[in-house]
N, C-alpha and C positions, 0 to 999 in steps of 0.2 A: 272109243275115240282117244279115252288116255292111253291106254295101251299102244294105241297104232303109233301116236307122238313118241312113246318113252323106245320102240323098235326104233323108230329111225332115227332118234339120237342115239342111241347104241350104235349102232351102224356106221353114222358117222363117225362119232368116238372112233371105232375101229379100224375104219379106215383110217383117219387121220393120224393113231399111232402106231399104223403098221405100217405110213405110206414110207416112214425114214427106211425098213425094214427090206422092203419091197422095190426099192430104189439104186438105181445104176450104184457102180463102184463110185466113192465120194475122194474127191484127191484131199490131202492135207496140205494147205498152201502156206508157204512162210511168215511169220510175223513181221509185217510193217509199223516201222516206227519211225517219228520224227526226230534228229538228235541236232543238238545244240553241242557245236564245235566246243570244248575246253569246260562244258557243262557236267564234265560226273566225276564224280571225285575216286572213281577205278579206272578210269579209260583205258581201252582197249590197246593192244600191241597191235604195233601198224601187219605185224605179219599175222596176225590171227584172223583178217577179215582182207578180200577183195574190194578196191576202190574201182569203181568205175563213172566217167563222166558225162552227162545228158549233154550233149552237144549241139544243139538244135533239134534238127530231127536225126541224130544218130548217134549210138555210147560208143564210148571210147576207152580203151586199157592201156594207161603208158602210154598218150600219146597217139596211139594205134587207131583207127575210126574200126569200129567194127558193124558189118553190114548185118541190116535185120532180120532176113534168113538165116543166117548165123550165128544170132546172140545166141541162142538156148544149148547149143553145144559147144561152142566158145566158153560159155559164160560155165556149165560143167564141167568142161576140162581145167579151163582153171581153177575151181574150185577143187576140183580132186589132185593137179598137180600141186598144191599150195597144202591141201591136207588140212581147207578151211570149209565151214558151210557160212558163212556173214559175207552179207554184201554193201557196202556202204557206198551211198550212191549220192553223189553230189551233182547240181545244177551249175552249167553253165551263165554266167552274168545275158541274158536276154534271154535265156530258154521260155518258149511259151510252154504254157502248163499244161497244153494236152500232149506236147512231147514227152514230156516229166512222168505222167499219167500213164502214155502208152508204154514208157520202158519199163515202167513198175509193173505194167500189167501182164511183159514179155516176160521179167527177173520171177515174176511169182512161179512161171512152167517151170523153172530151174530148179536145179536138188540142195536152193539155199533153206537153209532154214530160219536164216533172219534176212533183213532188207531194212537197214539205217539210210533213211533219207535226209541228207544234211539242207536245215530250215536259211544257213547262210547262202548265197550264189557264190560260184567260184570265179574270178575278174579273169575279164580276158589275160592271156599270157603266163596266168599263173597255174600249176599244179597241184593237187590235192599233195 
């Protein structure tokens, strides 16, 4: 009876740490962080990182609304014509937070490899 228990704890064991092995391709997704405007005493060159803004339900580049079929190659291209991978992404003053949520969860497909979510709102009329 010990015997049969200690089999299939083994078994399990080995499935369990074969299963990461045995498992689809695993993508590497960007690091999200929260960042506090005038908070770090390196701060970033505005041209080392893409700002883009949560709009309500749509980001925007410069003013530009960009449609949601199209952020994930939009949001690549720019990244590769700027010769940046950082995205820093500021809210909108009224954005509700599943907007916020769903564009963070659009920017992770992209080939950023960071994502600064700024914890201030941006006031209407003004720019990042």
């Amino acid at each position: 009876m010990k015997t049969m228990k200690y089999r299939i704890l083994s078994a399990v064991l080995a499935i369990g740490l074969c299963a990461d092995l045995l498992a689809e391709d695993r993508r590497e997704y960007p690091q999200v962080a929260l960042c506090v405007p005038g908070g770090s005493k390196n701060p970033a060159k505005k041209d080392e990182y893409v700002v883009l803004v949560v709009e309500g339900s749509y980001l925007s580049y410069e003013k530009s609304p960009i449609q949601y079929p199209e952020v994930i190659t939009y949001v690549n291209q720019l990244l590769s014509d700027k010769k940046v991978s950082y995205i820093g992404l500021c809210a909108r003053e009224g954005t509700k937070f599943k907007d916020l949520i769903r564009a963070v969860d659009l920017l992770r497909e992209t080939n950023a490899t960071n994502i600064g979510i700024s914890v201030k709102e941006l006031p209407l009329g003004r720019e990042p």
